[in-house]
C-alpha positions as CSV (number, residue, x, y, z in Angstrom):
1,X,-25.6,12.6,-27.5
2,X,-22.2,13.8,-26.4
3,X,-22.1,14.0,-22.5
4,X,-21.0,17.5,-20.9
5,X,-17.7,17.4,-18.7
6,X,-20.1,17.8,-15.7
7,X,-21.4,14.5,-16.1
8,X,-18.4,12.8,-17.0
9,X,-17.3,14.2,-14.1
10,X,-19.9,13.0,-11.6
11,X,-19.6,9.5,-13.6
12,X,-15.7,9.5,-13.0
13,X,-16.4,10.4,-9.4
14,X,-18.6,7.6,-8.7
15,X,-16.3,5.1,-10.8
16,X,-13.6,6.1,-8.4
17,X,-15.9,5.8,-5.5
18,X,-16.7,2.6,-6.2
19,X,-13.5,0.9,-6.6
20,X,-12.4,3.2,-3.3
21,X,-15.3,1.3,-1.8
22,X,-14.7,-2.2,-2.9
23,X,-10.6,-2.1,-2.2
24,X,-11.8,-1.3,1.2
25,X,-14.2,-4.0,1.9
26,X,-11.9,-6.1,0.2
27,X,-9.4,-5.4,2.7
28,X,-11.3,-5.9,5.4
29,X,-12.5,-9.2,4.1
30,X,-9.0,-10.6,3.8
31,X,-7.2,-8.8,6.6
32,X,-7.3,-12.2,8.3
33,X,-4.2,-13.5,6.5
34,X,-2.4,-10.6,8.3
35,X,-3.5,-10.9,11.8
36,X,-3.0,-14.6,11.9
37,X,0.4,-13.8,10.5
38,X,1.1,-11.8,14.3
39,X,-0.6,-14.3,16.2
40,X,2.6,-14.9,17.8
41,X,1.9,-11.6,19.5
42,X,-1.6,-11.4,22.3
43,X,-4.4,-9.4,21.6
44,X,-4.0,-7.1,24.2
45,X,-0.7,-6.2,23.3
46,X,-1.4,-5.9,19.4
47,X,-4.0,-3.4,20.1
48,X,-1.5,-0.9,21.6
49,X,0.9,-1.9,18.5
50,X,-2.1,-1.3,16.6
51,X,-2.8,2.2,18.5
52,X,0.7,3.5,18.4
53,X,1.5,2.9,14.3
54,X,-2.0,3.8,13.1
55,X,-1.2,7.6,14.9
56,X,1.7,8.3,12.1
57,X,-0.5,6.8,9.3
58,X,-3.6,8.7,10.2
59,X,-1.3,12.5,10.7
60,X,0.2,11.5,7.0
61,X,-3.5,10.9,5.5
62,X,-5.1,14.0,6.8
63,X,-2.2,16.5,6.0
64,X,-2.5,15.0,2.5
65,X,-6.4,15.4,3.1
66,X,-6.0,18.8,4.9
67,X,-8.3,17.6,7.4
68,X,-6.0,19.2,10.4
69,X,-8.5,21.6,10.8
70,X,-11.3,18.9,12.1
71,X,-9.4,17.6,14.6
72,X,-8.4,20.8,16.6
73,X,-12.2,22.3,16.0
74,X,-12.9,18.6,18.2
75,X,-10.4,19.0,20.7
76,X,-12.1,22.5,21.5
77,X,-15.6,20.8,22.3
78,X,-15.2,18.4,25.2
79,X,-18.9,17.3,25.1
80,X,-17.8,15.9,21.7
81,X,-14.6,14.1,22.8
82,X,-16.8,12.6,25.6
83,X,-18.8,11.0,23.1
84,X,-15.5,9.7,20.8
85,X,-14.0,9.0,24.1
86,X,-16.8,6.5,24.0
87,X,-16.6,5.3,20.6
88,X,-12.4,4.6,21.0
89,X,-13.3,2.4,23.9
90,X,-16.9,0.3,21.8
91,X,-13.8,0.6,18.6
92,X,-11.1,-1.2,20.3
93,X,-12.9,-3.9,22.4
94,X,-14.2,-5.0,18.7
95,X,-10.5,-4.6,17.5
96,X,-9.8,-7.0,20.6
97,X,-12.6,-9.6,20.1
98,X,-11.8,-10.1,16.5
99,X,-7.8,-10.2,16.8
100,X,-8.5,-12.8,19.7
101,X,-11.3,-14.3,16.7
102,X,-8.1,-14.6,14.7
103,X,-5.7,-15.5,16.9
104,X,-8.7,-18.6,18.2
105,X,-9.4,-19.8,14.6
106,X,-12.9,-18.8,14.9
107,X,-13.0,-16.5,11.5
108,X,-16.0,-18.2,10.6
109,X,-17.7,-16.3,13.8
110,X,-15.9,-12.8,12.5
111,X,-17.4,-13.4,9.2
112,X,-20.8,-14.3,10.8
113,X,-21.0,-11.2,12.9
114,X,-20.7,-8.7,10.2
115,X,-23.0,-10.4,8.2
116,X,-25.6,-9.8,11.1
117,X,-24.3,-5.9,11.6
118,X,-26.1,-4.5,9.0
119,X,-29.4,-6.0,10.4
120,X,-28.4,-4.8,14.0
121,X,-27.6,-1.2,12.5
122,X,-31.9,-1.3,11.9
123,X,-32.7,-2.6,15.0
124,X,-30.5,0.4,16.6
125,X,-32.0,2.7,14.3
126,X,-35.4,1.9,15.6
127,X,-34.0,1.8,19.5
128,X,-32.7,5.1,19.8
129,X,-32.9,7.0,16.7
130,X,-36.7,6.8,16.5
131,X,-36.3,4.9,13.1
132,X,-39.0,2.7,12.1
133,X,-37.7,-0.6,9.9
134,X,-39.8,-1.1,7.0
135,X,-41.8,-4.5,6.7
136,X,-39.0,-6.4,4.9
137,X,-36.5,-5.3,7.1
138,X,-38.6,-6.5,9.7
139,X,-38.3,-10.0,7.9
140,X,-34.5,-10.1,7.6
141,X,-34.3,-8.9,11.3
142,X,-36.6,-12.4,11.8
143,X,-34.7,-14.8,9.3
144,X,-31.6,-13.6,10.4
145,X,-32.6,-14.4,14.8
146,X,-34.1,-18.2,14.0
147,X,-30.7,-18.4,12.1
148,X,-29.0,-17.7,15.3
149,X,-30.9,-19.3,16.8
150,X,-30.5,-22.7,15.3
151,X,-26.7,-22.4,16.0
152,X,-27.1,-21.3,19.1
153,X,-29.8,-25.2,19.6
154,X,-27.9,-27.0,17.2
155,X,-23.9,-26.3,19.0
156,X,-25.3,-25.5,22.2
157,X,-23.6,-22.3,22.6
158,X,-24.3,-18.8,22.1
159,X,-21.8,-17.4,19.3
160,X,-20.7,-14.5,21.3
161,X,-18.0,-13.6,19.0
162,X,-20.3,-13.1,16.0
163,X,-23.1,-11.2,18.2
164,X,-20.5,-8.8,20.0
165,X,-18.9,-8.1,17.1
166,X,-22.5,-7.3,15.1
167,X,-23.4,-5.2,18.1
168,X,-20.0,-3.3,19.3
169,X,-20.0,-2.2,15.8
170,X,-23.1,-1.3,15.6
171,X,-23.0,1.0,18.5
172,X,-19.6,2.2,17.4
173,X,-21.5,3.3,14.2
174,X,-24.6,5.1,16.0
175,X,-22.1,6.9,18.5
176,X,-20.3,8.0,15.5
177,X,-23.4,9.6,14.0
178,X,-24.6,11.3,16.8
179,X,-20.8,13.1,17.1
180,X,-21.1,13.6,13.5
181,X,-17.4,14.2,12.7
182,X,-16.1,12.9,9.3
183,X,-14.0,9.5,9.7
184,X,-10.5,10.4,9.2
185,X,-10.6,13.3,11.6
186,X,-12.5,11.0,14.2
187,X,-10.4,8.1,13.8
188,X,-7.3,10.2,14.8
189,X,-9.6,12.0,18.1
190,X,-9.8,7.8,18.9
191,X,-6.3,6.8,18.3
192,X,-5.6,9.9,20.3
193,X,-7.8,9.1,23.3
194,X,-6.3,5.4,23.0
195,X,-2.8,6.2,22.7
196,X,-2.3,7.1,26.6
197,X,-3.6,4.0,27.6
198,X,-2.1,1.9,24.5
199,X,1.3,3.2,25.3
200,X,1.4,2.4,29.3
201,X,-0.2,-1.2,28.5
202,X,3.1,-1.9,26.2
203,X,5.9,-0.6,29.2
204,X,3.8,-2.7,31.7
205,X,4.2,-5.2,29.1
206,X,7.8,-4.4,28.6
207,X,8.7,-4.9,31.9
208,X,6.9,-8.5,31.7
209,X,9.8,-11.2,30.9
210,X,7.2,-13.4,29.5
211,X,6.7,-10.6,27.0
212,X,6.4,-11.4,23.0
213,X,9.9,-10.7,21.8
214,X,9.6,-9.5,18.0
215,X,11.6,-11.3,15.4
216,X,12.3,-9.8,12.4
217,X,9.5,-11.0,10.5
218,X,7.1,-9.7,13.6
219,X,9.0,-6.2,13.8
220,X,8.0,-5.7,10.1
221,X,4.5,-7.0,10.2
222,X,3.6,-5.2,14.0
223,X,4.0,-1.5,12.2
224,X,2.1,-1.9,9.6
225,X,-1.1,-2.4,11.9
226,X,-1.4,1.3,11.3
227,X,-1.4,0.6,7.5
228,X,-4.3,-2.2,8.2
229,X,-6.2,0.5,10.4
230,X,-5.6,3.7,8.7
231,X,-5.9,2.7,4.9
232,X,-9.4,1.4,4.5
233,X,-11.1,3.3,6.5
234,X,-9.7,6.5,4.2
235,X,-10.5,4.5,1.3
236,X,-14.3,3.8,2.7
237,X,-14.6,7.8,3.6
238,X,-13.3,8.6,0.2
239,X,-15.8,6.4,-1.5
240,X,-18.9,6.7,0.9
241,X,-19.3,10.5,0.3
242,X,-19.2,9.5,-3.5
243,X,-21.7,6.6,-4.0
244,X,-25.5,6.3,-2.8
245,X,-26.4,4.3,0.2
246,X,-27.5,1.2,-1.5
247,X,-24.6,0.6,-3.4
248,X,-22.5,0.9,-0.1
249,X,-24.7,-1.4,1.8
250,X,-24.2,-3.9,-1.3
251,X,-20.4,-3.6,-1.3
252,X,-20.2,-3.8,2.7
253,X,-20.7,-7.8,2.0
254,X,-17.5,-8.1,0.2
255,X,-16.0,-8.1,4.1
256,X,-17.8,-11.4,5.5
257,X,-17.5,-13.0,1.9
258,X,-13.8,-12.8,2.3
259,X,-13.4,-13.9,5.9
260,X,-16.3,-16.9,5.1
261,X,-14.2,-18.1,2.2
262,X,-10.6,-17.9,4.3
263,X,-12.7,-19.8,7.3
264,X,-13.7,-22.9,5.6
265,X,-11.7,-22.6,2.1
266,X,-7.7,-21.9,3.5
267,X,-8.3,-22.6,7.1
268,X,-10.4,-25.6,7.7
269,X,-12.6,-24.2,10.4
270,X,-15.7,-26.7,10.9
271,X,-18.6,-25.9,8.9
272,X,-21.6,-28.3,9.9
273,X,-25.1,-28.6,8.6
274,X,-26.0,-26.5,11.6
275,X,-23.7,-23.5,10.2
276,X,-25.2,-24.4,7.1
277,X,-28.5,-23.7,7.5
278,X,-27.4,-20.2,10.1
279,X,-25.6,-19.0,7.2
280,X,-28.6,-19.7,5.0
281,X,-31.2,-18.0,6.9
282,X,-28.3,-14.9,7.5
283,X,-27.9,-15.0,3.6
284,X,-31.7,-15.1,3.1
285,X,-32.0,-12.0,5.7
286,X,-29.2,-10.0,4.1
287,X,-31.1,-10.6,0.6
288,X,-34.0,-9.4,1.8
289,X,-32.6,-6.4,3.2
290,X,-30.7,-5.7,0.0
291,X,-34.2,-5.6,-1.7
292,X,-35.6,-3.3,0.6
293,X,-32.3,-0.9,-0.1
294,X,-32.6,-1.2,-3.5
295,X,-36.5,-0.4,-3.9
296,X,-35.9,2.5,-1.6
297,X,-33.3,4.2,-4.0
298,X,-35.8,3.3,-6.8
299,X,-38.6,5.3,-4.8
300,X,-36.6,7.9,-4.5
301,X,-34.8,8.1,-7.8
């Protein structure tokens, strides 16, 4: 049976989607290489970099996007950039922790983090959104905690990187959809309410003689932090609106994947039988809760 150009359509859509989706998380799985590349430059001062050259990248994507007329409908309701105000600050204290992640060698905590974040997103849900996690999430949530847990008996430490990370982003996400602005305009409200502060941290800076001076090889990497900042995120909007939620929740893995594999594959980080069996249970957990998103979209198919 020939198909009618509506449905190639929708299928060409969701192809596109997907590889929109799957670039993205890709990127984010492997943007590792790039800031260990500026580890030369502190955290703190990469994050105003980072502020400052994501503002061109974002104004080029939404005039090609058209999406102008988001932002100035935001910058008319100043409940709303209360609550971005908010997300900007939970956004770049995760962009701090991981840089400093980077910059620390403790990718294998990154990668650990997001692993978790889906499973915090459900315990939020149920928090303050009145959501109620179905049984098998329930069991992830579980798996996931004694697999913290045994790091947290086995190295004696808590792994606050991994944890703030899960939850800062996590928050960052429910702010987000309580202001219910699409990400591209939003993103730009944030680098806005950033840029102030981002700016006046780097002439402080500048005035500090024990200041990072930028070689050529750091003055071209440092401006394309925008790229690193601006570029998935559109390619995530562009292919979130286009594919259902289980496939996105799927592909979201592709980002601690990537950062796992650079931790203990390319740079050597320790991985003991203790991270063995955390990252076990975590993998067990995010199975499970793959299971539950799949036999939901069955349900409702």
């Amino acid at each position: 049976m020939r198909e009618t150009p509506l449905v190639m359509n929708a299928r060409s859509e969701t192809t596109r989607g997907l590889w929109a989706t799957a670039v993205a998380f890709g990127l984010w799985g492997f943007v590792p290489i790039y800031w260990k590349a500026c580890g030369a430059v502190p955290a703190d001062e990469m994050i105003g970099w980072r502020v400052l050259w994501a503002l061109p990248f974002l104004a080029l994507l939404l005039q090609l996007t058209r999406g102008w007329g988001q932002v100035r409908d935001v910058l008319r309701r100043p409940r709303l950039l209360g609550v971005l105000a908010l997300s900007a600050v939970l956004v770049a204290s995760n962009w701090y922790v991981f840089i400093r992640a980077m910059d620390d060698d403790n990718v294998l905590q990154a990668s650990l983090g997001y692993y978790i974040n889906p499973l915090v997103n459900v315990l939020l849900g149920f928090a303050f959104l009145g959501e109620r996690p179905r049984p098998l999430q329930w069991l992830a949530i579980a798996i996931a905690t004694a697999g913290v847990a045994t790091l947290v008996f086995a190295a004696g430490t808590v792994p606050w990187i991994a944890l703030y990370l899960a939850f800062s982003f996590g928050l960052y996400g429910l702010v987000r959809k309580v202001a219910r602005v699409e990400a591209l305009p939003g993103l730009t409200i944030e680098v806005l309410i950033l840029l102030v502060p981002g700016v006046i941290w780097l002439l402080l800076r500048a005035a500090d003689p024990g200041l990072t001076p930028l070689d050529l090889r750091l003055g071209l990497l440092v401006p394309l932090s925008g790229l690193i900042t601006a570029l998935p995120l559109s390619l995530f909007a562009f292919g979130a609106r286009r594919l259902p939620l289980a496939t996105v929740g799927i592909l979201q893995f592709l980002a601690p994947t990537g950062q796992f594999l650079l931790a203990t594959m390319v740079y050597g980080e320790p991985f003991t039988r203790a991270h063995m069996i955390t990252f076990g249970l975590i993998w067990i957990g995010v199975a499970l809760y793959l299971v539950d998103l799949l036999r939901r979209r069955r349900r409702a198919a």
